[in-house]
C-alpha positions in Angstrom: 0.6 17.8 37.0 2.1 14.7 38.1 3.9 12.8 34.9 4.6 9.6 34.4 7.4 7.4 32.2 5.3 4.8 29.7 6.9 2.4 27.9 4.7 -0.1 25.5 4.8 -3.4 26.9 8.0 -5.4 24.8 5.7 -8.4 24.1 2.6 -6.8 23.2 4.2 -4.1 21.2 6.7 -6.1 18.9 3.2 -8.7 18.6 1.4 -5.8 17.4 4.3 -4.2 14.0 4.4 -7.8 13.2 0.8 -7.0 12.1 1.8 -4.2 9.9 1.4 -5.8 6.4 4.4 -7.0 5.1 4.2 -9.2 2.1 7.2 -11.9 2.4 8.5 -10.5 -0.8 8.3 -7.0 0.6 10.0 -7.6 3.5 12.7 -9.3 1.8 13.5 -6.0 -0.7 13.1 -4.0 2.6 16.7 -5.3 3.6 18.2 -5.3 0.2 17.2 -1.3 0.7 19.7 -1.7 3.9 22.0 -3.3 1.6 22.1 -0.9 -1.1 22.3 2.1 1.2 25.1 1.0 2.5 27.1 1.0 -0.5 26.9 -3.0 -1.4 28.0 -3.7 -4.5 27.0 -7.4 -4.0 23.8 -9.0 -2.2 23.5 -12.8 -1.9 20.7 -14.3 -0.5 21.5 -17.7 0.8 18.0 -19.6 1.7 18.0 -23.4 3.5 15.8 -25.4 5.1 17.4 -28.4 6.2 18.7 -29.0 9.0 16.9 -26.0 10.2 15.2 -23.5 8.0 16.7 -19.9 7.7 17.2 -17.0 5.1 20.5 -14.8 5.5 21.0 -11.8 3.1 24.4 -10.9 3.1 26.0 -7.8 1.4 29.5 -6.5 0.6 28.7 -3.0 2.1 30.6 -1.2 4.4 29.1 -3.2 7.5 28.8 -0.8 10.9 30.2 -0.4 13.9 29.0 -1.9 17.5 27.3 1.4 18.1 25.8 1.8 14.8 24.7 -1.8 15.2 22.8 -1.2 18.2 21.4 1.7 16.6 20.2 0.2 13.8 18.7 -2.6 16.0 16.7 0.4 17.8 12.8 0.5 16.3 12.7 4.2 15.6 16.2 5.0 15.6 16.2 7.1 12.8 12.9 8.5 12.6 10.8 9.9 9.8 11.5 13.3 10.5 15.1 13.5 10.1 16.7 14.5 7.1 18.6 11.3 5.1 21.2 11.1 2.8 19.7 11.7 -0.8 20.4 8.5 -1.6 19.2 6.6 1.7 16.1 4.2 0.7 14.8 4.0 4.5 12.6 6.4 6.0 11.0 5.0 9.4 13.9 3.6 11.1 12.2 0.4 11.3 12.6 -1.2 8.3 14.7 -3.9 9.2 13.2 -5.3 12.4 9.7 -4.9 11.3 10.0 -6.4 8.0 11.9 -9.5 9.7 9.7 -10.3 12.7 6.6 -9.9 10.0 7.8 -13.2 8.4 9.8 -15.0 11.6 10.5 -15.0 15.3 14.0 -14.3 15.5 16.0 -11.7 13.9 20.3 -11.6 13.8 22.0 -8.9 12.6 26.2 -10.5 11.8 28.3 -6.8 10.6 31.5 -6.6 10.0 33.7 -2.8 9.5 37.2 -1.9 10.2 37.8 -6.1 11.7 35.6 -5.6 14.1 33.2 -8.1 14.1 29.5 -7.7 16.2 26.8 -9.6 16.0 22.9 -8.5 18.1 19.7 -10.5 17.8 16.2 -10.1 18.4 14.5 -13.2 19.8 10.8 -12.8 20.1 10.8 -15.8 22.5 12.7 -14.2 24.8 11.9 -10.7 25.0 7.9 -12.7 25.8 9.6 -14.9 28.1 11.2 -11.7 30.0 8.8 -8.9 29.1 11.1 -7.0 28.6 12.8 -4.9 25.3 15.9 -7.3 25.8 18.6 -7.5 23.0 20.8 -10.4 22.5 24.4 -9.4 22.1 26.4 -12.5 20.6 30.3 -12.7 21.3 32.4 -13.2 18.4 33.5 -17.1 19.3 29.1 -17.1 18.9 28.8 -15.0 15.8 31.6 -17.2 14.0 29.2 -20.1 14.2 26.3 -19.1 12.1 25.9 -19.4 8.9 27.6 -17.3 6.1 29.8 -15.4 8.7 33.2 -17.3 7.4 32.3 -16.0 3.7 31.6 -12.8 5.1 35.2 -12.4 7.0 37.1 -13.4 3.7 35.5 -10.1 2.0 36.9 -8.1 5.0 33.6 -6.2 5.1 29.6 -6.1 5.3 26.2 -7.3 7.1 24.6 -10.4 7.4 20.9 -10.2 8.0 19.8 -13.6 9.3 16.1 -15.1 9.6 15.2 -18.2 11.1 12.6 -19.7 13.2 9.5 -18.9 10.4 6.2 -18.9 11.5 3.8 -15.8 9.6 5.4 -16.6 6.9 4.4 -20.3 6.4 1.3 -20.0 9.1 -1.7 -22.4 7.6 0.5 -24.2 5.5 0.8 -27.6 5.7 4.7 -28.1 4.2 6.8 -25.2 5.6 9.3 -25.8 3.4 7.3 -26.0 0.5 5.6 -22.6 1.5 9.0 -20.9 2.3 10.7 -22.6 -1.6 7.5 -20.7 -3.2 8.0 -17.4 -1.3 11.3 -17.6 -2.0 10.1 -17.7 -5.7 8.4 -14.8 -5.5 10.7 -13.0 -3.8 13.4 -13.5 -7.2 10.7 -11.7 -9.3 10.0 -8.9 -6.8 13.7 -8.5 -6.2 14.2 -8.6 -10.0 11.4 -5.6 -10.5 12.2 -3.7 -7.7 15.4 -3.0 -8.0 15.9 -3.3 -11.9 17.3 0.1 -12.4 20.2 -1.0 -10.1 20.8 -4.3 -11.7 20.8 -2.7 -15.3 23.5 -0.5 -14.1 21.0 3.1 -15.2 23.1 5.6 -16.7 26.4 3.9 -16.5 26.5 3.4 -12.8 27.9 0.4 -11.3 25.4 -2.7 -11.6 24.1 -4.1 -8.4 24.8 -7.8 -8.3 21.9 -9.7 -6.5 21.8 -13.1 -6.4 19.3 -16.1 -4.7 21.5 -19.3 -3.6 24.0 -18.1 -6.1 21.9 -17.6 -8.7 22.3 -14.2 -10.3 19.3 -12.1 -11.2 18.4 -10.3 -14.3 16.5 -7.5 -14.1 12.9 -6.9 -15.2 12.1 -4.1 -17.2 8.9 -3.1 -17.1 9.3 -0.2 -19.9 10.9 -2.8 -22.6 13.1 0.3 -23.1 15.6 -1.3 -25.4 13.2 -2.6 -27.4 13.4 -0.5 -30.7 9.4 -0.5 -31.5 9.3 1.1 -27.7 7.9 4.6 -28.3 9.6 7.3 -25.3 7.7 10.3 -25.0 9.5 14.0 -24.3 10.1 13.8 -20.7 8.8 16.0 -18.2 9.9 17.7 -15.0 8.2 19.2 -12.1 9.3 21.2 -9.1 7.9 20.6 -5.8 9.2 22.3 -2.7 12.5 23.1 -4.1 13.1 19.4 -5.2 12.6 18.0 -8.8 9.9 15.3 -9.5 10.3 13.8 -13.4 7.7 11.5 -15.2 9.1 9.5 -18.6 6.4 7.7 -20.3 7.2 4.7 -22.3 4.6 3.2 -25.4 5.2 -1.1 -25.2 5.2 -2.7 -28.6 2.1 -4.7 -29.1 2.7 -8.3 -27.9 2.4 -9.3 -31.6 6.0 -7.3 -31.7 7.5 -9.4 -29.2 9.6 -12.3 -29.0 9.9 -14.6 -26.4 13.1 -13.0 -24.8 11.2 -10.1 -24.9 8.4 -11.5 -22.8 11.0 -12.7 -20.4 12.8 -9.1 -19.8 9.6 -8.0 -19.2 8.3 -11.0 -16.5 6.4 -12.4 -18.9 3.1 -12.1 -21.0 1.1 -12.1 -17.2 3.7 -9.5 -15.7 2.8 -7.6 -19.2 -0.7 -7.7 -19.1 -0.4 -7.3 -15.4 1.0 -3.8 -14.8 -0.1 -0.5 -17.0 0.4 3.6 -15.7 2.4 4.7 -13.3 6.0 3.1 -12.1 7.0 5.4 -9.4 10.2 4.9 -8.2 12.4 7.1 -5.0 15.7 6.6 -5.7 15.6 4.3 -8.2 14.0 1.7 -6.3 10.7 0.9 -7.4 7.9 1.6 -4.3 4.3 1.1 -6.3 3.2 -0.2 -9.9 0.2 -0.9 -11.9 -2.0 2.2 -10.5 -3.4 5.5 -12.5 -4.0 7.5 -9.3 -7.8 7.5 -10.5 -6.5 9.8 -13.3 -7.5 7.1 -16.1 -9.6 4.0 -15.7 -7.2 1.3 -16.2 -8.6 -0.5 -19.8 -6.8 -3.2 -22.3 -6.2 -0.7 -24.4 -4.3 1.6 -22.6 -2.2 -1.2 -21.3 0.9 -0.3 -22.9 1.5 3.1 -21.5 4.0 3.4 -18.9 5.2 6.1 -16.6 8.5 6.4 -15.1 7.7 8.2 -11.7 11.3 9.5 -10.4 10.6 11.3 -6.6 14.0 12.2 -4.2 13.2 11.0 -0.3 13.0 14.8 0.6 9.9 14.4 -0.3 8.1 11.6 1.2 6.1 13.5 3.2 4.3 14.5 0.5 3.6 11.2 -1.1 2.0 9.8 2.0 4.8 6.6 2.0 3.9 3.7 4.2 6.3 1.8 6.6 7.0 -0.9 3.9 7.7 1.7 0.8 5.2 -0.3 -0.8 2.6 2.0 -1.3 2.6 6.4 -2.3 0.1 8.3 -3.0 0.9 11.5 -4.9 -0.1 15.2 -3.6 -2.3 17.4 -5.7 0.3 19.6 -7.2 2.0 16.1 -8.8 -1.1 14.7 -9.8 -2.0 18.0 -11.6 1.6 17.0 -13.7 0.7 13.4 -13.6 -2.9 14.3 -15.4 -1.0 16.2 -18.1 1.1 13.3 -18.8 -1.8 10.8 -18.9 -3.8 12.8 -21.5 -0.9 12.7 -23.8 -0.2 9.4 -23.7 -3.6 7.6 -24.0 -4.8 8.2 -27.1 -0.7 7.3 -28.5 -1.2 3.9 -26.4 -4.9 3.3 -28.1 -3.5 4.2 -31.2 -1.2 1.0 -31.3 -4.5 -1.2 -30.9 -6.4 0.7 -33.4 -7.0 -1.1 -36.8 -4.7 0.7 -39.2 -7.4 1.7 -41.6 -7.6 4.9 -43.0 -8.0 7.0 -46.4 -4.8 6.6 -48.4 -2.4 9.4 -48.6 -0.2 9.8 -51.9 2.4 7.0 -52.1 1.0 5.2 -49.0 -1.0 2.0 -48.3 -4.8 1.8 -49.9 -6.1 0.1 -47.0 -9.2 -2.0 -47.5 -10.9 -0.4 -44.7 -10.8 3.3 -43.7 -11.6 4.8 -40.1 -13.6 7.8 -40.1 -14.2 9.8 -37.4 -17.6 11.0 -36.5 -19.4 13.5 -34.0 -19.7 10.6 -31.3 -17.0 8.5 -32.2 -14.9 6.5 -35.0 -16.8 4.3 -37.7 -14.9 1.8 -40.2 -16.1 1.3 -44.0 -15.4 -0.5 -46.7 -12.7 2.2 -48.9 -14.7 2.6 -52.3 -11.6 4.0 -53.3 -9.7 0.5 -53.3 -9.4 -0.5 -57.3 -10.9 -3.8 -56.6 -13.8 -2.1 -55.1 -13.9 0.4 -58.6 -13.1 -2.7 -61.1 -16.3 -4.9 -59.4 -18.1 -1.2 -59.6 -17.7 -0.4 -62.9 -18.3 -4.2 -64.4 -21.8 -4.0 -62.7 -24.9 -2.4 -64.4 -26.9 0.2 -62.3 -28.9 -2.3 -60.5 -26.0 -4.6 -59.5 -23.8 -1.6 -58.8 -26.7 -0.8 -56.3 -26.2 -4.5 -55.1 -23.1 -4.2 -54.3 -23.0 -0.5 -52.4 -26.1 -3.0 -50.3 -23.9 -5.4 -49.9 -20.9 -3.3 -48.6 -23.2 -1.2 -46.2 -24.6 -4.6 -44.8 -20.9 -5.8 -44.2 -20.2 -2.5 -42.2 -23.3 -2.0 -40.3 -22.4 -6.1 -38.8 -18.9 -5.7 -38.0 -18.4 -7.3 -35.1 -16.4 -4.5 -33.0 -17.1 -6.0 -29.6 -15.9 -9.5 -30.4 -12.4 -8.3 -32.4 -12.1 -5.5 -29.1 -12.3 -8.3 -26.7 -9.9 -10.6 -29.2 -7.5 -7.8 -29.5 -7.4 -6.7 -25.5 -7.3 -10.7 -25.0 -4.3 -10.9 -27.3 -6.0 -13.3 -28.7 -4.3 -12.9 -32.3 -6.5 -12.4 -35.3 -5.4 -15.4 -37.4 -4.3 -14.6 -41.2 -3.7 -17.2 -43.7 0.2 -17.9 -44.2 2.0 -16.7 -47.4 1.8 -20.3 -49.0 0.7 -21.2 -52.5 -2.9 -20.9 -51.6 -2.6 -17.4 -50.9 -0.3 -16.9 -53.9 -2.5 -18.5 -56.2 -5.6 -16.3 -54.7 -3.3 -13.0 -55.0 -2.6 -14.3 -58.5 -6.1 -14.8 -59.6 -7.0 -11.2 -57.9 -4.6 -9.5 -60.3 -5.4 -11.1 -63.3 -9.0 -9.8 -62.5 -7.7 -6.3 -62.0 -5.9 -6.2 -65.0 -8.7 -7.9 -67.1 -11.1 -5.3 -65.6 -8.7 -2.6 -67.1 -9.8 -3.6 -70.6 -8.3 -2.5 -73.9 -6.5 0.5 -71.4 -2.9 -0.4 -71.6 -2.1 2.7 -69.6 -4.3 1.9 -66.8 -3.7 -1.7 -66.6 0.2 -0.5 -65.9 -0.7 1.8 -63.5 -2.8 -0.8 -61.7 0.4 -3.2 -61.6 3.1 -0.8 -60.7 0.4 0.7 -57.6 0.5 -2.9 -56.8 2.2 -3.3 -53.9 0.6 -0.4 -52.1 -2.9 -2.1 -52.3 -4.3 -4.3 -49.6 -4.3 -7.4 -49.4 -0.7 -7.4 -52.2 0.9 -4.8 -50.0 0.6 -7.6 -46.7 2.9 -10.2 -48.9 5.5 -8.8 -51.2 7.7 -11.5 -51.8 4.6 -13.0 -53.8 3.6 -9.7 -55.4 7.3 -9.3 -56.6 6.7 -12.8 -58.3 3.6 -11.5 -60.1 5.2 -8.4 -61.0 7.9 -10.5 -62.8 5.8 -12.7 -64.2 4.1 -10.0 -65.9 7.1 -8.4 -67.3 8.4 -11.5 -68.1 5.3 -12.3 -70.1 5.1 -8.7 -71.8 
């Protein structure tokens, strides 16, 4: 059998991998994974667009040699099949030139280890012009001239990845440097989500300092896990080939809970609403959000659970990873763990929607509504145990006592349950009158009915004022029901 050699076609090839997918924002966290793996305790991404446009992300990491550059600079040099570090992020060996040349036409690579400094580039212009798989190899005297490389030689270490001469990026736009400002954007909040665990400094590692044209990032946390109303489930662990696969699920305070900073640590009210179930993260470094696996219909009301996926790069074969580490897919023996997870922590997220009503236990609140649960589901009524309910009751002869039962029954068979469940998912808040004289004097006249209702009955009238502040609607403001309460003692 006659064989023959094969190479793609330079052109045609590098044409076709700029097609691959890459969202700018991806692409840029694609070489902040080169970055981190090579130690960087500092990233700074420096973007410009005058005189001419370009992005360079330099790092502080331990920069590479002329052969490793030229290795790196290889598409496929480390290929999906080899065993990495445990704590490599990359996978395909062509993170770097890929995710470049998906947003621009020419791709420099400036390192810098052990005072030797080498610099290669990738000019798609060229390698079409000559057809060929040629690689630019700059001289020192040329590196020194581009931008960034001066800072780089006074830290004495590191890589500058350079891009310049944009054209995916911006393509139908009609201001490129508009376009490229608002990717840019984008880029700060992907950045700040993707790599949060390493700019929080998790479990008292070092913090990764990342900046955008010297402006520092803070990290998003999508778990709000400082936030003290944050409910943390027992964690879980499963192994999987000999390697260790663990899912934390987090419980988010209801946005009623949370504060304006707390909005912004979490990327906002959208960025809240936004992103519900699993987080799945290999190495720390978040690779998919806002997905169930078709393991529970994503719903408003199950929009505050939140699972911390961990998975170790051993086993990305497994989880179907894409070039851009943008997208997994779990195997079946994780999703089995991942469906035990998920029935746990529904019902605890839907609990923190549900109305709070409920037949009062000793000492606890007597709610004016109570949820019951039926065969087919939950209904709410009107508590007939509430003493305002039994006062009205037992003032009424037969006949109006009937009335009001009627009237009761009428109130609970209208409840508008679709309009408050699309209010609540909405966060549209239910508006309550503020604790102001008008509801002080209403609260006021309330008691004085109770008590009057008590009659002659000293004994009962006292136990309705000292139960006071455990009965809806007193129990909601008790600055003004401690006023009543020393009124009356006052008065006695």
């Amino acid at each position: 059998m006659e064989e023959l050699i094969l190479p793609p076609s330079a052109p045609a090839m590098l044409n076709s991998l700029r097609a691959i997918g890459y969202s700018f924002e991806a692409a840029l966290a694609d070489i902040v994974d080169n970055s981190v793996a090579a130690g960087a305790a500092s990233v700074d991404i420096q973007f410009r667009t005058s005189p001419e446009s370009y992005l360079a992300i330099r790092d502080d990491g331990r920069g590479m040699s002329p052969a490793g550059l030229i290795e790196a600079m290889r598409h496929g040099g480390v290929g999906p099949d080899q065993a990495r570090a445990a704590t490599d992020l990359g996978r395909f060996g062509l993170g770097l030139k890929t995710a470049t040349l998906s947003q621009c036409r020419r791709l420099t690579v400036i390192t810098l280890a052990d005072g030797v400094l080498t610099c290669a580039r990738w000019d798609l212009d060229e390698i079409e012009r000559r057809g060929d798989w040629v690689l630019g190899l700059l001289s020192a005297e040329e590196a020194g001239g581009l931008p960034h490389v001066a800072e780089l030689q006074s830290i004495g270490h590191g890589t500058i990845v350079l891009w310049q001469e944009f054209d995916r990026a911006i393509a139908g736009e009609s201001s490129g440097d508009r376009a490229l400002g608002e990717l840019v954007d984008r880029g700060r909040d992907h950045l700040a989500l993707a790599f949060h665990r390493y700019l929080a400094g998790e479990d008292g590692r070092r913090p990764l300092s990342l900046a955008v044209n010297n402006a520092r990032l803070s990290a998003i946390d999508p778990f709000l896990s400082t936030h003290r109303s944050t409910q943390r489930l027992p964690q879980e662990e499963l192994q999987v080939e000999g390697a260790v696969v663990t899912f934390r699920p987090f419980i988010l305070p209801h946005l009623s809970k949370l504060t304006r900073d707390d909005l912004a640590l979490a990327g906002g009210e959208d960025g809240l609403r936004r992103h519900q179930g699993f987080f799945v993260y290999r190495n720390r470094r978040l690779i998919t959000s806002g997905t169930w696996f078709r393991l529970l219909r994503q719903e408003e009301m199950t929009k505050l659970a939140r699972v911390q996926v961990d998975i170790p790069n051993s086993l990305d074969h497994l989880w179907a990873l894409d070039v851009k580490k943008s997208a997994a897919h779990p195997p079946e023996v994780v999703r089995t763990g991942l469906k035990r997870v998920v029935d746990r922590i529904a019902d605890t997220s839907r609990h923190v929607y549900r109305f709070r009503g409920r037949r009062a236990a000793p000492g606890s609140i007597t709610h004016a509504w109570e949820r019951v649960i039926v065969r087919d589901g939950v209904n709410y009524v009107v508590n007939r145990d509430h003493p305002l309910v039994e006062s009205l009751r037992d003032a009424l002869d037969g006949q109006d006592a009937g009335l009001l039962d009627q009237l009761l029954r009428t109130m609970e068979m209208s409840l508008p349950t679709d309009s408050l469940y699309a209010d609540m998912a909405s966060e549209r808040r239910v508006q309550t009158a503020e604790a102001g004289e008008e509801v002080e004097a209403f609260l006021q006249d309330l008691f004085d009915r109770l008590i009057r209702a008590a009659g002659s009955d000293a004994g009962a009238a006292q136990r309705v004022a000292q139960s006071l502040v455990n009965i809806e609607p007193f129990s909601a403001h008790p600055a003004i029901t401690r006023k009543i309460m020393e009124r009356l003692r006052n008065a006695g």
